[in-house]
KOLVEXDREN-853759 format. One record per residue: x, y, z of N, C-alpha, C in turn; residue number from 1. Coordinates in Angstrom, 2 decimals, padded with zeros to 5 digits, always signed. Example, Ala and Ser with C-alpha at 12.3 -4.5 7.8 and 13.67 -1.06 7.14 Angstrom:
PT      n_px      n_py      n_pz     ca_px     ca_py     ca_pz      c_px      c_py      c_pz   num
PT   +013.19   -005.69   +007.80   +012.30   -004.50   +007.80   +013.20   -003.30   +007.80     1
PT   +012.85   -002.25   +007.08   +013.67   -001.06   +007.14   +012.90   +000.03   +007.87     2
***
This chain:
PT      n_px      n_py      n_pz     ca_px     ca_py     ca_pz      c_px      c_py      c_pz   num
PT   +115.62   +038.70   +106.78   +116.99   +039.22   +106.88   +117.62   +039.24   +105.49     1
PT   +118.14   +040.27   +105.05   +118.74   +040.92   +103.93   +120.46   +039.76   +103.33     2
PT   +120.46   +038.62   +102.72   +121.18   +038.20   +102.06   +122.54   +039.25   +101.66     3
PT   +122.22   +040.91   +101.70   +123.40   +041.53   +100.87   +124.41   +041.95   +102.05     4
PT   +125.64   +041.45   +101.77   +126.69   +041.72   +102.65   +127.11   +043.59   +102.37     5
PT   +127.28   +043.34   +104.08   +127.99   +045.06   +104.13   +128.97   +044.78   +104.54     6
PT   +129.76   +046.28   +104.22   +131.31   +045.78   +104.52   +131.79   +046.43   +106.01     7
PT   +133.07   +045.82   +106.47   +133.08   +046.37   +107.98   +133.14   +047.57   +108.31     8
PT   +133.54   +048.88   +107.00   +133.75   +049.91   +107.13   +132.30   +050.75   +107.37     9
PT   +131.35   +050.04   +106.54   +129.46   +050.26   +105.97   +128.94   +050.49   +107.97    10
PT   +129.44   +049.10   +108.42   +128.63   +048.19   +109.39   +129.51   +049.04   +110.83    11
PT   +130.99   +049.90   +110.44   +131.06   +050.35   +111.16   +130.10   +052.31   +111.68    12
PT   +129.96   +052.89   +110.35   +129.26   +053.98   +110.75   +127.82   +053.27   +110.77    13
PT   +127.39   +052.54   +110.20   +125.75   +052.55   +111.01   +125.88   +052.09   +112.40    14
PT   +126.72   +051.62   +112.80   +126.86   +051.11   +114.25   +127.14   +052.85   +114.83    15
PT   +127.77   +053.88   +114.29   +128.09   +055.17   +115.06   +126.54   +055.89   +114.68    16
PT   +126.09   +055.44   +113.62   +124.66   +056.68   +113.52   +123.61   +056.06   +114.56    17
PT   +123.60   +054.62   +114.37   +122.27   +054.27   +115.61   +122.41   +054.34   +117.06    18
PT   +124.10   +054.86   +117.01   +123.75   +055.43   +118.60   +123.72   +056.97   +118.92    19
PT   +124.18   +057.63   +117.72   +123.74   +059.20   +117.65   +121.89   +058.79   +117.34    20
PT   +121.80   +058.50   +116.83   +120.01   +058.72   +116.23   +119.58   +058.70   +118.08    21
PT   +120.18   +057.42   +118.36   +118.79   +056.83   +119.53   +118.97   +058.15   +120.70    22
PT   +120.47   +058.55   +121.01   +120.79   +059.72   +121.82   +119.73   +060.70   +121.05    23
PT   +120.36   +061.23   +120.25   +119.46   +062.54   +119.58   +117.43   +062.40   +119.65    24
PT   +117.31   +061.04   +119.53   +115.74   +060.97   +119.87   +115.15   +060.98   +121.13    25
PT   +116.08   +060.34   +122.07   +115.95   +060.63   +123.76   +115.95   +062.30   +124.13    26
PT   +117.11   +062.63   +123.35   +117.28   +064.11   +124.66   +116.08   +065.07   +123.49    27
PT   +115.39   +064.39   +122.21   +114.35   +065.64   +121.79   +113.17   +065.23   +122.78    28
PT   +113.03   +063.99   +123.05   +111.84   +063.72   +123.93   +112.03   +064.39   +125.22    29
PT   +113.19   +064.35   +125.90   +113.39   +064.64   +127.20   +112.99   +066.14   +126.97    30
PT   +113.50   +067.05   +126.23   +113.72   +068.26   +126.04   +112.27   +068.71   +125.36    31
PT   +111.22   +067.94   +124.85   +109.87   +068.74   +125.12   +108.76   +068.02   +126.08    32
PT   +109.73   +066.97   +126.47   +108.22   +067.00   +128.25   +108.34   +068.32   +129.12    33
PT   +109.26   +069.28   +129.31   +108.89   +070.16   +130.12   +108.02   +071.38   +129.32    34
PT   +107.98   +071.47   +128.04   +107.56   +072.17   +127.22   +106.25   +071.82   +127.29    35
PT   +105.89   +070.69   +126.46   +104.33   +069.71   +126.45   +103.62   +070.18   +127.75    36
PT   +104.62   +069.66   +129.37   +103.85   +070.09   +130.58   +103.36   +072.09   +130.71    37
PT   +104.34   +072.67   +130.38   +104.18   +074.13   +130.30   +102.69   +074.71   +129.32    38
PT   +102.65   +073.95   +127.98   +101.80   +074.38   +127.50   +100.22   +073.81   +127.79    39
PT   +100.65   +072.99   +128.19   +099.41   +072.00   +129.18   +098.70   +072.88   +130.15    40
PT   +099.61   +073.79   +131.09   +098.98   +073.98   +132.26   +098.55   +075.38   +131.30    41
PT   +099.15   +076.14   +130.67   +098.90   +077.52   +129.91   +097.03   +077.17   +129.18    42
PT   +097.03   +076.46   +128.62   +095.73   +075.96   +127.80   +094.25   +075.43   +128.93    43
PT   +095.22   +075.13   +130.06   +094.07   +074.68   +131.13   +093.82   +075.99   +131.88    44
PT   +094.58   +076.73   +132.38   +094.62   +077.94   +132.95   +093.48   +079.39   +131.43    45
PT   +093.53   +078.60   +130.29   +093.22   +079.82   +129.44   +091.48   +078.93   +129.18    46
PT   +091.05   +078.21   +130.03   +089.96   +077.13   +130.31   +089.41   +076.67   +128.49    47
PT   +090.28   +075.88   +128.16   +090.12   +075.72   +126.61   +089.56   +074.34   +127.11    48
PT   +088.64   +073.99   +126.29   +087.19   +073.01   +126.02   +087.96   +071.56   +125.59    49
PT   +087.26   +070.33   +126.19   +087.92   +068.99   +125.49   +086.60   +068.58   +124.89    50
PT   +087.50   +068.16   +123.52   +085.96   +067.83   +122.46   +086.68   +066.21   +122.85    51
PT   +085.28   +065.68   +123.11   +084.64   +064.39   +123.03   +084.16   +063.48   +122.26    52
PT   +084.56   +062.52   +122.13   +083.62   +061.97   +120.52   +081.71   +060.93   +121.08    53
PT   +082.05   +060.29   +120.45   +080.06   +060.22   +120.65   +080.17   +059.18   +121.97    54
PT   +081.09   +058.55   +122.41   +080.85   +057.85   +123.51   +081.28   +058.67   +124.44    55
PT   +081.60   +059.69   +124.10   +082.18   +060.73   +125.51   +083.56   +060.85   +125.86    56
PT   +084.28   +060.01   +124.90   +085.81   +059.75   +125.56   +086.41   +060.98   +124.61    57
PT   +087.72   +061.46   +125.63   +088.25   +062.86   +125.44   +089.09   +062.49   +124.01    58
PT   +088.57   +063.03   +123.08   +089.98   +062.94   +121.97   +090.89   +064.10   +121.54    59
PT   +091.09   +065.48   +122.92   +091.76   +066.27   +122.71   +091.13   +067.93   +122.86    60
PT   +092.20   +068.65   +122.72   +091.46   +070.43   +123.15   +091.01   +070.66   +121.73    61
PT   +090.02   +071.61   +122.01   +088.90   +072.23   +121.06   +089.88   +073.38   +120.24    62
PT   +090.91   +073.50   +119.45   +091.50   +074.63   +119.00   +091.03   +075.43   +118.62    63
PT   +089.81   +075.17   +117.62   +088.41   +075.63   +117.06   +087.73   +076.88   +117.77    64
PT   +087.70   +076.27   +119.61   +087.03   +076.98   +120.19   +087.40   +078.68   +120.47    65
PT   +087.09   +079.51   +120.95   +087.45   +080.99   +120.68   +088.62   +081.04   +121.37    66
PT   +088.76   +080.23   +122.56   +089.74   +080.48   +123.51   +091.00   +079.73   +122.41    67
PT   +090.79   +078.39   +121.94   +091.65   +077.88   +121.15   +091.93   +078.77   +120.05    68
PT   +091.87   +079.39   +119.65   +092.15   +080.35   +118.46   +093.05   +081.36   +119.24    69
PT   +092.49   +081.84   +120.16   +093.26   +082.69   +120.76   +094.55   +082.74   +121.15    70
PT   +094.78   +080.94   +122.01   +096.16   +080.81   +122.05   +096.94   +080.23   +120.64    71
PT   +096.43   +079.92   +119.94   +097.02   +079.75   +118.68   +097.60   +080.96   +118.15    72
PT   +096.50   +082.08   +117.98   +096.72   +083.27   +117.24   +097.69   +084.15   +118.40    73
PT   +098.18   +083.83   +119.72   +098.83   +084.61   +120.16   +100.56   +083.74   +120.21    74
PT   +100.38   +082.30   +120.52   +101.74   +081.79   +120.59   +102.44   +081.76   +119.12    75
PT   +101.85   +081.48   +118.24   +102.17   +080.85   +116.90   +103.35   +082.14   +116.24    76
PT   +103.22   +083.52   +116.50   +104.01   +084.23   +116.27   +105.20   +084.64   +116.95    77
PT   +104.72   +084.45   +118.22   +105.64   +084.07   +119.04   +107.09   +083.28   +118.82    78
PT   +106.59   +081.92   +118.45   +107.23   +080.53   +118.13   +108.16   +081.40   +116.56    79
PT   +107.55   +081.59   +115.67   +108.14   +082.26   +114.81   +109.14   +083.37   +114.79    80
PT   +109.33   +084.42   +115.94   +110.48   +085.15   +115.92   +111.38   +084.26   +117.48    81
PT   +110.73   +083.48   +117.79   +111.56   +082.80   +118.50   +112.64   +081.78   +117.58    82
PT   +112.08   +081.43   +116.73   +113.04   +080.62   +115.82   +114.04   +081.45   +114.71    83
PT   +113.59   +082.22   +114.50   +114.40   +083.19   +113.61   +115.45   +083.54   +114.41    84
PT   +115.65   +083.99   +115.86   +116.71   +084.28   +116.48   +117.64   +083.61   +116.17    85
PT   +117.51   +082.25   +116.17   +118.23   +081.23   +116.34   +119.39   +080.98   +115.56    86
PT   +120.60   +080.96   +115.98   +121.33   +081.00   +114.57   +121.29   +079.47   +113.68    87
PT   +120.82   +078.93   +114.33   +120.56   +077.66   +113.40   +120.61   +077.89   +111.64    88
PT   +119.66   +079.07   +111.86   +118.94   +079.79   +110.87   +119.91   +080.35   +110.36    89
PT   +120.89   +081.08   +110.77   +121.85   +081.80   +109.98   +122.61   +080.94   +108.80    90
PT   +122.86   +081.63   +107.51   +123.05   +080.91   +106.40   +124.55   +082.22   +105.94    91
PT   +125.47   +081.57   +105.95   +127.09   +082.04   +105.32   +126.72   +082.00   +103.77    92
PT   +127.35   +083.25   +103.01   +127.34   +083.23   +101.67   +128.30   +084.17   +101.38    93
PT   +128.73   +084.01   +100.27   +129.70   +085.13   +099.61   +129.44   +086.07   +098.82    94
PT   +129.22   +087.67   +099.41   +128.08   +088.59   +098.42   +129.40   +089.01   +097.40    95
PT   +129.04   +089.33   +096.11   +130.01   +090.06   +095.42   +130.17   +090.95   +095.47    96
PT   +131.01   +092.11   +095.56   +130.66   +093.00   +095.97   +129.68   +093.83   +096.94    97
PT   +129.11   +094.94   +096.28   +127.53   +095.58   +097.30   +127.10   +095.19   +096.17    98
PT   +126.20   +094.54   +095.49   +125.03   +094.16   +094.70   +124.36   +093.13   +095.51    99
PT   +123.17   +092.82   +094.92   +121.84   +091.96   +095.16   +122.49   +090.70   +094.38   100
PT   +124.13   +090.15   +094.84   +124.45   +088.62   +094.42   +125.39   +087.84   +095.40   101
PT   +124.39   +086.80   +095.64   +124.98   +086.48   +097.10   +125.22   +084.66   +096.28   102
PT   +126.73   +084.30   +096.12   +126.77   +083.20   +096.25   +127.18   +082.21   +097.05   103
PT   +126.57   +080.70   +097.03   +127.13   +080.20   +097.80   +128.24   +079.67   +098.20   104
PT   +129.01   +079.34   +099.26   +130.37   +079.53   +099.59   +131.13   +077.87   +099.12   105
PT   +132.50   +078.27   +099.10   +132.67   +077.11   +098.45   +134.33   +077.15   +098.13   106
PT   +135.10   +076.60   +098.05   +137.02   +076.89   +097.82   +137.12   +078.22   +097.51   107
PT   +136.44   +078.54   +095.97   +136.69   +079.60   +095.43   +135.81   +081.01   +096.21   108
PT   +134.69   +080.83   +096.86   +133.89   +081.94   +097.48   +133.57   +081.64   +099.00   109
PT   +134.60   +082.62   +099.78   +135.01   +082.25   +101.07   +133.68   +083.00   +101.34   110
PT   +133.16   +082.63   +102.84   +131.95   +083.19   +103.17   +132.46   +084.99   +103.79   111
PT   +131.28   +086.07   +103.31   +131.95   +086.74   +104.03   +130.34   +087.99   +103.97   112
PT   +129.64   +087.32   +104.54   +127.96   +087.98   +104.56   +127.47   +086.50   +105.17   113
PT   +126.37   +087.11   +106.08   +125.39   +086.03   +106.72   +123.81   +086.75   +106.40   114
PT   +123.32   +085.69   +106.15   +121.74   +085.70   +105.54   +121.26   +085.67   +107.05   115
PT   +121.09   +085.83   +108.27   +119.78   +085.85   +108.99   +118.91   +085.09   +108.93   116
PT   +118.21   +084.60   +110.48   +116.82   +084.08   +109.77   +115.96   +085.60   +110.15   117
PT   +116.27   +086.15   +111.16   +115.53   +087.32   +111.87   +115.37   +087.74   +110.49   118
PT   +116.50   +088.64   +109.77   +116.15   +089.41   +108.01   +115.47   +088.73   +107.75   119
PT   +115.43   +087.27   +107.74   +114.41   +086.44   +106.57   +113.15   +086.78   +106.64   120
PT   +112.70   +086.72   +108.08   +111.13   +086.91   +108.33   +110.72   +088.32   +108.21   121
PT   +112.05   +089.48   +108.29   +111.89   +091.03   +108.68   +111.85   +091.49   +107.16   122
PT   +112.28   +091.05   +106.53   +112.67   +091.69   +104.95   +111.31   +091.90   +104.31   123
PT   +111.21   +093.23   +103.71   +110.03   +093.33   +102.72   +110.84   +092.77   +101.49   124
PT   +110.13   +091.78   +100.86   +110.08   +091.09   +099.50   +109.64   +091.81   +098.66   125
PT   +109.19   +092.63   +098.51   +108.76   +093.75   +097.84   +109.98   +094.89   +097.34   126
PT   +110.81   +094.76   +098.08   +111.98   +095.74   +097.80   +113.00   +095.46   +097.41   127
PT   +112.86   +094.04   +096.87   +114.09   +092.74   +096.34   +113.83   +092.43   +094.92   128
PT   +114.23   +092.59   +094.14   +114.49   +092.45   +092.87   +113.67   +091.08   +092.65   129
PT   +113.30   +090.66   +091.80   +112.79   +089.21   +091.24   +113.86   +087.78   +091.09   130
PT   +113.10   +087.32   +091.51   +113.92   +085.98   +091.13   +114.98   +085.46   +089.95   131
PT   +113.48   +086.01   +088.97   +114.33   +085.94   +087.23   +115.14   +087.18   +087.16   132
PT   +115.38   +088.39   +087.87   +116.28   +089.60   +087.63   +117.38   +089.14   +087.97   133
PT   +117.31   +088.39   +088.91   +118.04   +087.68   +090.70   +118.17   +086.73   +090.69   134
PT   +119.06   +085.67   +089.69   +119.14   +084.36   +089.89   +119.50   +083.73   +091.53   135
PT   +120.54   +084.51   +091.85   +121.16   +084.36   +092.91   +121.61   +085.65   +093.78   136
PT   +120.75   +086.24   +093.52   +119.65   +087.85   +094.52   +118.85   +087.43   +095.83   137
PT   +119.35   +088.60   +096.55   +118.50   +088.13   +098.20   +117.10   +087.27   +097.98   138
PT   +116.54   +087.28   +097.49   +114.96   +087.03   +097.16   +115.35   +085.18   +096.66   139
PT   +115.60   +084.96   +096.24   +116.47   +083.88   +095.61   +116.72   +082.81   +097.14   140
PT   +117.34   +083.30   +098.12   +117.60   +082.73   +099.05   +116.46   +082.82   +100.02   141
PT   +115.62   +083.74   +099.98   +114.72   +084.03   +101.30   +113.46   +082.85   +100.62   142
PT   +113.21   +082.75   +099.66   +112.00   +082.17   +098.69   +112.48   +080.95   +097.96   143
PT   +113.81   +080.58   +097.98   +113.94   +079.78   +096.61   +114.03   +080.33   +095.47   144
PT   +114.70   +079.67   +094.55   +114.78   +079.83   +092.83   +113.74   +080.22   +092.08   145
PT   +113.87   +079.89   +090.85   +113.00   +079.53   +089.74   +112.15   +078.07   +090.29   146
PT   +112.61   +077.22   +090.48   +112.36   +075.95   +090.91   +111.96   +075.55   +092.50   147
PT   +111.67   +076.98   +092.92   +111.63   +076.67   +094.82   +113.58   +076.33   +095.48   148
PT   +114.21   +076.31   +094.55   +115.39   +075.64   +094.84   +116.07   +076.69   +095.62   149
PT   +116.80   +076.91   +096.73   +117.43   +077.78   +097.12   +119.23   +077.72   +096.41   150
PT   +120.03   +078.75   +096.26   +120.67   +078.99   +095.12   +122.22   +077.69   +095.62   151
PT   +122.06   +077.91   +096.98   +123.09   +076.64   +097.50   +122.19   +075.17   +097.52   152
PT   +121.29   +074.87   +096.77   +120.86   +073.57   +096.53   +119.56   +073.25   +097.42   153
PT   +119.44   +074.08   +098.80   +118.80   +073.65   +099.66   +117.25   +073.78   +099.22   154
PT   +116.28   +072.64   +100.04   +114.92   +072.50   +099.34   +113.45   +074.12   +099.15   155
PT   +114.25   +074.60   +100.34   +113.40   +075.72   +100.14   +113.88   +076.99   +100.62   156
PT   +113.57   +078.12   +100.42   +114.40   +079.64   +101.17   +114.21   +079.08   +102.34   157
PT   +115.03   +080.51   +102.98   +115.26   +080.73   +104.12   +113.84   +080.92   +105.01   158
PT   +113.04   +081.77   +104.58   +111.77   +082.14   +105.09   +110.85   +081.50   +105.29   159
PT   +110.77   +080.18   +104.00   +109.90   +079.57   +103.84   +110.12   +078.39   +105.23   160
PT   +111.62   +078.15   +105.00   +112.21   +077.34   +106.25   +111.77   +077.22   +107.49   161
PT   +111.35   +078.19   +107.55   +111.44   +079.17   +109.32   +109.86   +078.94   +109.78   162
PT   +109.18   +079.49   +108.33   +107.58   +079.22   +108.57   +107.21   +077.80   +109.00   163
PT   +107.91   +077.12   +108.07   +107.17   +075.45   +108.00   +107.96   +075.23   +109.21   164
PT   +109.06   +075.52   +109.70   +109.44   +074.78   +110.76   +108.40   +075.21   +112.00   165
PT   +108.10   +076.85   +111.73   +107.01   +076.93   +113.22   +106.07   +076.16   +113.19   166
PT   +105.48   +075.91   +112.08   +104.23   +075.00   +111.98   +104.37   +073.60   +112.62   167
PT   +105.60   +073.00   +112.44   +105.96   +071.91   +113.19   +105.72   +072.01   +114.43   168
PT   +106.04   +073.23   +114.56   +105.94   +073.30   +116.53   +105.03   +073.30   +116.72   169
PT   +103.87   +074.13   +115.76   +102.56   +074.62   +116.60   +101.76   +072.85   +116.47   170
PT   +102.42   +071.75   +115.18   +101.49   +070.72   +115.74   +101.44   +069.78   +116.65   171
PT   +103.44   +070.21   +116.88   +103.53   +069.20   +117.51   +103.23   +069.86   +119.26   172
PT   +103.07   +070.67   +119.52   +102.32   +071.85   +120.57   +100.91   +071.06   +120.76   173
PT   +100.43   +070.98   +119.81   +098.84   +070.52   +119.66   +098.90   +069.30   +120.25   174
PT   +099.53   +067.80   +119.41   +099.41   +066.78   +119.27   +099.54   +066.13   +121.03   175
PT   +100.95   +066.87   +121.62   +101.30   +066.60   +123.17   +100.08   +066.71   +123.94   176
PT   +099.36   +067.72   +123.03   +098.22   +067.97   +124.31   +097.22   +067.52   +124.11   177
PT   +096.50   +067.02   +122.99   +095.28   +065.93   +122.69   +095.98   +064.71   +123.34   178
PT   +096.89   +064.67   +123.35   +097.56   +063.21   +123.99   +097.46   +063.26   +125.46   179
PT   +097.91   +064.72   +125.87   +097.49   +064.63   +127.63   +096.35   +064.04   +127.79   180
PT   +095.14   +065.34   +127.01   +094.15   +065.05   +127.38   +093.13   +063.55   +127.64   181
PT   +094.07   +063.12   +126.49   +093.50   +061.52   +126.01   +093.53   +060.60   +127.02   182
PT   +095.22   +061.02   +127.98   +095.61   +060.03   +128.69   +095.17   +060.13   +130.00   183
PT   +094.61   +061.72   +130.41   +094.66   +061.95   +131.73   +092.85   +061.66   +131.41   184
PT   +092.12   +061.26   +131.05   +090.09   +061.26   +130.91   +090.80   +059.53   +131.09   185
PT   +091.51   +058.55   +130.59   +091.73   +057.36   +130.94   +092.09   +056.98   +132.64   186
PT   +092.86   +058.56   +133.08   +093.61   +058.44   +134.51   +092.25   +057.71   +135.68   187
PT   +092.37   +056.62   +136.68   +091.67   +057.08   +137.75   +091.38   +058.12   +138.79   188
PT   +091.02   +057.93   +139.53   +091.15   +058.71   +140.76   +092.04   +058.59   +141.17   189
PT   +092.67   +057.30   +142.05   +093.86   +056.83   +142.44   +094.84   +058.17   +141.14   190
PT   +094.95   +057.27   +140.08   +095.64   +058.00   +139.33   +095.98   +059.86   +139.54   191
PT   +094.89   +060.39   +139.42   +094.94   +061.62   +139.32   +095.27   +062.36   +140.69   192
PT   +094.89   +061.57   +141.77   +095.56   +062.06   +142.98   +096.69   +062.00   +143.15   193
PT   +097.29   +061.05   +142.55   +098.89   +060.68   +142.91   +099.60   +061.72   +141.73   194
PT   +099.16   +062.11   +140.67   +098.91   +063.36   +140.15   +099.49   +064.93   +140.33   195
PT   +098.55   +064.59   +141.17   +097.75   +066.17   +141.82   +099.22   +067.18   +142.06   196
PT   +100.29   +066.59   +142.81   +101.77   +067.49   +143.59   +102.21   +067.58   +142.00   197
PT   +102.55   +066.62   +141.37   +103.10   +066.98   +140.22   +102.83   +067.95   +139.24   198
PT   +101.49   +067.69   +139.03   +100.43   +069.31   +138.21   +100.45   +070.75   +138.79   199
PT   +100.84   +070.53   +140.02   +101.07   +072.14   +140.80   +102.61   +072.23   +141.00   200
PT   +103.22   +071.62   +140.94   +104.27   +072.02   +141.42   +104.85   +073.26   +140.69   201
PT   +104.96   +072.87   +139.70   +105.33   +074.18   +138.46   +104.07   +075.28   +139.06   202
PT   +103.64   +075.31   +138.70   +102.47   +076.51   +139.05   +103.21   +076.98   +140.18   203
PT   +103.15   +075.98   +141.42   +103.46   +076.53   +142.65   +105.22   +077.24   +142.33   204
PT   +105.63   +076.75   +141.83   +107.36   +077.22   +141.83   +106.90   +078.75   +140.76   205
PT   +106.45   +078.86   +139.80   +106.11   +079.80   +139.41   +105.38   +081.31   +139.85   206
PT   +105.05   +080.92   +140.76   +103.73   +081.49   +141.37   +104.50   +082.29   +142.58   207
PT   +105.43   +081.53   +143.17   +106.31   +081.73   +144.10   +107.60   +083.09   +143.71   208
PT   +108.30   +082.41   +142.22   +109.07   +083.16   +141.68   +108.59   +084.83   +141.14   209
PT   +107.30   +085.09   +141.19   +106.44   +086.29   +140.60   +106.65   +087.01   +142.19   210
PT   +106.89   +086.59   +142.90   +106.66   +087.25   +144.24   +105.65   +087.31   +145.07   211
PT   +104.61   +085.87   +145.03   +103.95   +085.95   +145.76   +103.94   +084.82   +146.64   212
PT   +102.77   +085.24   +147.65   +103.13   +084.05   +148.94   +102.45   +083.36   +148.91   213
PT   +103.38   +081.51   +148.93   +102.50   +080.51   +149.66   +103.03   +079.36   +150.17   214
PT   +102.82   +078.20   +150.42   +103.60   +077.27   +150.92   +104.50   +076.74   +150.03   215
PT   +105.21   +076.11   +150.86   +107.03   +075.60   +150.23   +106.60   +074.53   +149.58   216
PT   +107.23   +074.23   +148.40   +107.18   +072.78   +147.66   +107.19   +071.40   +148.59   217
PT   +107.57   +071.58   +150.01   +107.66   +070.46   +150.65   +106.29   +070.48   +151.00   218
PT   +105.45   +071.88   +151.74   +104.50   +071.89   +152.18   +103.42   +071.71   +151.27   219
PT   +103.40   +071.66   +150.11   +102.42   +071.24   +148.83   +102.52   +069.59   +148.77   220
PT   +103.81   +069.48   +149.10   +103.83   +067.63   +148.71   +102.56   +067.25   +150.33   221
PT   +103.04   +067.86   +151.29   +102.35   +066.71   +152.24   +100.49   +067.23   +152.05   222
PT   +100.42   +068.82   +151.97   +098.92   +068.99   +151.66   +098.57   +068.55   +150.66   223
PT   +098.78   +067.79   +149.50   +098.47   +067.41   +148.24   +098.30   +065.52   +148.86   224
PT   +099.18   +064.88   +149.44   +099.20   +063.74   +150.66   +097.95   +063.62   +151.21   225
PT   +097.85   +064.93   +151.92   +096.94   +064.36   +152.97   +095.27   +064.48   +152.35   226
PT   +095.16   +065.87   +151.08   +094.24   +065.66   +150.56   +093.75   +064.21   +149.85   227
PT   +094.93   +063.58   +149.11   +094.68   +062.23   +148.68   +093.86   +061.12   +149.52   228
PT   +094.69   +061.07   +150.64   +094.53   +060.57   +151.94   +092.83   +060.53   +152.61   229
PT   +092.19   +061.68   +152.22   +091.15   +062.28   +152.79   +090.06   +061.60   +151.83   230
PT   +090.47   +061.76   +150.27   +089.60   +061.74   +149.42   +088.90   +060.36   +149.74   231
PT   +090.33   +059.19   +149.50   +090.17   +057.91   +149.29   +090.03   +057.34   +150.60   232
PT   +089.94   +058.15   +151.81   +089.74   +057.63   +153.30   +090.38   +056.87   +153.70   233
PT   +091.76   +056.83   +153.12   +092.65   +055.88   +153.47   +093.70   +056.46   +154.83   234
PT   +094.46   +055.66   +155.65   +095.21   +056.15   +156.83   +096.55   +056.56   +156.03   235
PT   +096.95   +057.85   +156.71   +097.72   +058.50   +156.19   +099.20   +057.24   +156.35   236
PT   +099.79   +057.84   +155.29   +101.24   +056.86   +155.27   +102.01   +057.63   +156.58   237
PT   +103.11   +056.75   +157.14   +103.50   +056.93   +158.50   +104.77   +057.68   +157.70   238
PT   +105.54   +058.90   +158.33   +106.64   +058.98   +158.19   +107.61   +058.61   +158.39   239
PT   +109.27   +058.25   +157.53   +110.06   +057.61   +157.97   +110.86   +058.49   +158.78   240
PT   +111.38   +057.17   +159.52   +112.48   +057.78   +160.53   +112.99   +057.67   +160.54   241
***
């Protein structure tokens, strides 16, 4: 324990950030288990391979494999104009006039132009003046400076932003699902039967919503029951009354 005194004002915002942090880390977890489960069933449905290591135990999907390339090479761009929409991405600046000088906003330079992330990824770079022409020229913001620096301080353009952030997704896309895989080759039987309603249900609610016919989510819970029931030869549970 740290001898250096903080003061009550110090001891009062870390007391307000560690309960924003712990909120903000709950609802990102909450907010990609339905994602993790979605891309789970997409990768099993596209019959992608689990590589094994030498004792046989699952350490995750084969990305490698043709099918794994495939959904890589088809979501990954995807993920990328999905994030560009986003105004997250949108960046306020103050252009001078109509020229290629966009600065950043500030008392004296009220914002009155928005950088896009959609332009960021859509823009030919090719038709943008240079960096060194362009200290603080479209190109400047989509790429960074002289220095990678973007011209309002930030660590990298706009574009570059957008890329590395998809990449985040596509590993952390990956990582959820070597982790399924990892956890569900550990599952028992028991386990995986009790399972079983939960892994279809989405399918089944999906499957349903396309317009086609089949039994009701109630009627999946008790046939998914009684299959359990059957497997492990156990007497069916009694219904309550």
């Amino acid at each position: 324990m740290s001898s250096f005194k903080l003061s009550n004002a110090v001891q009062t915002k870390l007391d307000a950030v560690a309960s924003a942090a712990a909120d903000a880390f709950v609802a990102d977890r909450v907010s990609w288990e339905p994602v993790a489960v979605l891309f789970g069933e997409a990768v099993e449905e596209a019959d992608i391979p689990t590589i094994k290591d030498a004792d046989g135990i699952a350490v995750g999907a084969d990305w490698e494999s043709e099918g794994g390339k495939a959904v890589i090479a088809y979501i990954s761009p995807k993920i990328l104009t999905a994030l560009s929409k986003n105004k997250y991405y949108d960046v306020a600046v103050h252009r001078v006039g109509s020229g290629d000088e966009y600065l950043p906003v500030d008392a004296a330079h009220a914002a009155n132009y928005i950088i896009t992330g959609a332009f960021a990824m859509l823009a030919d770079l090719s038709d943008l003046a240079s960096i060194k022409e362009r200290l603080t020229g479209m190109k400047a913001w989509l790429r960074g400076g002289v220095n990678g620096v973007r011209p309002d301080g930030a660590a990298q353009g706009l574009r570059d932003m957008i890329n590395n952030n998809k990449d985040q997704v596509m590993r952390r896309l990956k990582k959820k699902e070597n982790e399924r895989r990892q956890a569900s080759a550990k599952k028992t039987l028991v386990d995986k039967l009790l399972d079983l309603y939960k892994g279809l249900k989405g399918s089944r609610d999906r499957y349903e919503k396309d317009g086609c016919e089949c039994v009701s989510d109630a009627e999946l819970k008790v046939e998914c029951d009684k299959f359990a029931d059957k497997v492990l030869k156990r007497q069916p549970k009694k219904a309550a009354k």
